[in-house]
N, C-alpha and C positions, 0 to 999 in steps of 0.2 A: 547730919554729916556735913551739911552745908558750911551748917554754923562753923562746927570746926574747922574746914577749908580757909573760912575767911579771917578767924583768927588766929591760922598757923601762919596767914600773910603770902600765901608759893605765888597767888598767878602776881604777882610784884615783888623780882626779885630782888635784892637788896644790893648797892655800889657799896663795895666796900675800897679803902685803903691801904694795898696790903705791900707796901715799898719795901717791907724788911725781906722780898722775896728777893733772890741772887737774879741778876742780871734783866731785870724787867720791872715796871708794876702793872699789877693785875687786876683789874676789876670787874665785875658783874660778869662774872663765866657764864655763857652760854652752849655750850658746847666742846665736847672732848671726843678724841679718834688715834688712834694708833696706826703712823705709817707701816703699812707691811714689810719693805723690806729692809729696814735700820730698826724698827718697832719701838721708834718717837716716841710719845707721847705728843699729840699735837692739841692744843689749846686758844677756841676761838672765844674772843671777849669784847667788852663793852669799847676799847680801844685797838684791838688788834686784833691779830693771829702769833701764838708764842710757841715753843719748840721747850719742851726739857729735854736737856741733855746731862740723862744720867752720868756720864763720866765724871763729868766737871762738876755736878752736884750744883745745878744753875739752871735757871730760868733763862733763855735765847728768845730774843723780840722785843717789836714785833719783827717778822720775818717775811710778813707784806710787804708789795709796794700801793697796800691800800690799810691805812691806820683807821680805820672803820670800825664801825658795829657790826661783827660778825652774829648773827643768831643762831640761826639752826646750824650746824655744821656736821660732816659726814666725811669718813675718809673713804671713797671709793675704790682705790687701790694703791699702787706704786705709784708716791708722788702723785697723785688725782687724788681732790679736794671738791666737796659742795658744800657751797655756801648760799645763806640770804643774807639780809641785815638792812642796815641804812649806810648813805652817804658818812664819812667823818667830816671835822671842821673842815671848809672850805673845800673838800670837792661836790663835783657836778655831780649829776646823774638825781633821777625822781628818789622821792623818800624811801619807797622801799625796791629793792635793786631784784626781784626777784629771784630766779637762778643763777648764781655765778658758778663758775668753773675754774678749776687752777691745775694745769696739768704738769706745774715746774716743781711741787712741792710747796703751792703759796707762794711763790716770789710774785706772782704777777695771776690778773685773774679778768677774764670774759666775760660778760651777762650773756646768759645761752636763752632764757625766757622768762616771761612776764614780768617784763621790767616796769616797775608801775603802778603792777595789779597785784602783788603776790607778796606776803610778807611772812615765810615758811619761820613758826621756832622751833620746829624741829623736823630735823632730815634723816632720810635712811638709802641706803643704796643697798640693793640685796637681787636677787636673782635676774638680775640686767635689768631690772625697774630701779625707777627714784621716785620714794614716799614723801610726801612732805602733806604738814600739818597748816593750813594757812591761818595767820593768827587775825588778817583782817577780814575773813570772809565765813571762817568755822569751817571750810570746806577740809574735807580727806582727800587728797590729788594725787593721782599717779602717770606717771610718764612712761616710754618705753623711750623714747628720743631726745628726752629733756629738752626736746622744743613744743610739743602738743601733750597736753594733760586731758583725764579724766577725774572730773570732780565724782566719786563714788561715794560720797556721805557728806553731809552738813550738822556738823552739833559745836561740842567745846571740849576738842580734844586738847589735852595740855602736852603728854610724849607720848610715846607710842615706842613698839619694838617688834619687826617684823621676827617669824621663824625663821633659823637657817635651815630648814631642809621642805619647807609650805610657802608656795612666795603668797596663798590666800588668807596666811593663818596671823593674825597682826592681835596683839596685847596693848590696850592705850591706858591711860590714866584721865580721868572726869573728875568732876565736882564730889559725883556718887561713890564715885570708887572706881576700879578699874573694871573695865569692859572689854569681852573677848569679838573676835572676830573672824568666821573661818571663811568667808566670801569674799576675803580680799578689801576690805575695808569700806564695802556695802551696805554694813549691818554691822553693829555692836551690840551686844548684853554681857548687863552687869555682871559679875562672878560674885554667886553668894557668899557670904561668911569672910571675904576678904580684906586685907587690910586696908585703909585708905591710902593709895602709894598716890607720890607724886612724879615718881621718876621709872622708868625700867628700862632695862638690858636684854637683851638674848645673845647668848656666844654661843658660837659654835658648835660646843658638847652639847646644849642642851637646857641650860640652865637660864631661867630666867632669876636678875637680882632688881630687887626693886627698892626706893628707897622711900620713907614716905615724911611728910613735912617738918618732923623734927630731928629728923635724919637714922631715923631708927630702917637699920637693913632684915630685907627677906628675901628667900629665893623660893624656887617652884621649879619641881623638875617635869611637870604636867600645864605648865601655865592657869593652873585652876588652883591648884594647894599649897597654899604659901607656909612655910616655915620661917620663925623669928630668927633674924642671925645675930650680929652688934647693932653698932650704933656710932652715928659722925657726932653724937649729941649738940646737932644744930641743925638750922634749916639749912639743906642742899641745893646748891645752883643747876648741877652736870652731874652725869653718868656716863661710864660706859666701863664693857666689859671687853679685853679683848682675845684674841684665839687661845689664850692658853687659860683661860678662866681666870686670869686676874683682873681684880674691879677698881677701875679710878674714880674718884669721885671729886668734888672742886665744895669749899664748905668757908661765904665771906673771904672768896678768893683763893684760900688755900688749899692745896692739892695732895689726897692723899688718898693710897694703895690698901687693897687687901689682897694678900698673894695664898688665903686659909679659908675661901668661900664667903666672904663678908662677915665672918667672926670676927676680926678684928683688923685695927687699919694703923696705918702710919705715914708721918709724914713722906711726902714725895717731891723732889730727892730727900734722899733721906740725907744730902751734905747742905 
């Protein structure tokens, strides 16, 4: 399974060029979130933070005032954003910025902690905790204050997706496969007989969607039994699922919707 990991290529994901997108270009998505109360699409990448606005059938950004390497990225509610990443050209600050914060909707953004130490690719905010995956140390982190963490496991977790209704119950993606965890990110084991996913979701109904290295989609409404759904037929960067069960996914930059359970996808915007 190993082998296959390393020649499907995920833990290096790929820059692509992808300028024929309307009003931005996009590169190396790390991260997707859905504002709550306009329900954005928000999109953190290798050059920014971007905004689709479905109206206009357009790509907006970046929408920073930090042209950055955003990594992990997590929309934690109305206009509240978590971010990690790196510095971009010519700003300050250590190479990896740990926790930032953006309570404007991204116009502007704070380091709240481990500026230095912590290099999160991916983040979740779920029952007043903030999950983060640290990619320089292997650690499993969690916060109640997003100033003082609990490192509760050390391995090589790649994403992760907590439950919405178990803030103990956390699905990650490995080398192995995915691996469950009902102690809050303590302890993981493998899930027998499962796909090798590289990426997963939990929305709010219930549904876990996961996608795995060549972009072929699955869901689980148990977090243990996966069923086969489509496919982005290509390695995927980002996922996310949002309140209403539709699934975004980011694939060499471009961004695209299943509004039918990950049976099938289309571009997004669709103008």
């Amino acid at each position: 399974m190993a082998a296959l990991l390393a020649a499907a290529g995920w833990w290096a994901l790929r820059a692509t060029d992808t300028s024929d997108q309307a009003g931005g270009v996009l590169e190396h998505v790390h991260g997707l979130g859905v504002e709550p109360s306009t329900g954005a699409l928000h999109v953190g990448s290798h050059y920014g933070l971007f905004r689709v606005d479905e109206d206009a059938g357009a790509l907006a950004g970046p929408i920073s005032d930090r042209v950055q390497d955003f990594m992990g990225f997590t929309v934690a509610g109305p206009d509240h954003f978590l971010a990690s990443g790196h510095p971009g050209k010519g700003q300050d600050g250590p190479s990896s910025l740990g926790l930032i914060e953006s309570t404007d909707g991204g116009q502007s953004w704070t380091n709240r902690s481990l500026a230095g130490q912590a290099d999160f690719h991916a983040l979740e905010y779920r029952h007043g905790l903030v999950y983060g995956a640290d990619a320089a140390t292997g650690g499993f982190m969690v916060s109640d204050d997003m100033e003082t963490w609990e490192t509760r496991s050390t391995g090589v977790v790649f994403d992760f997706a907590v439950s919405p209704t178990d803030p103990d119950t956390v699905i990650a993606t490995t080398a192995e496969g995915p691996a469950l965890s009902t102690d809050g990110g303590r302890s993981f084991a493998l899930l027998e007989n499962a796909p090798l996913l590289m990426l997963v979701s939990w929305d709010t109904q219930g549904t876990v969607t996961g996608l795995d290295p060549v972009g072929t989609a699955y869901t689980s409404k148990d977090a243990t039994t996966f069923v086969r759904a489509g496919s982005l037929g290509a390695q995927p960067e980002a996922l996310h699922t949002d309140d209403d069960g539709h699934v975004y996914a980011s694939v060499e930059g471009r961004l695209w919707r299943s509004t039918d359970g990950a049976r099938t996808f289309d571009r997004y915007p669709s103008r």
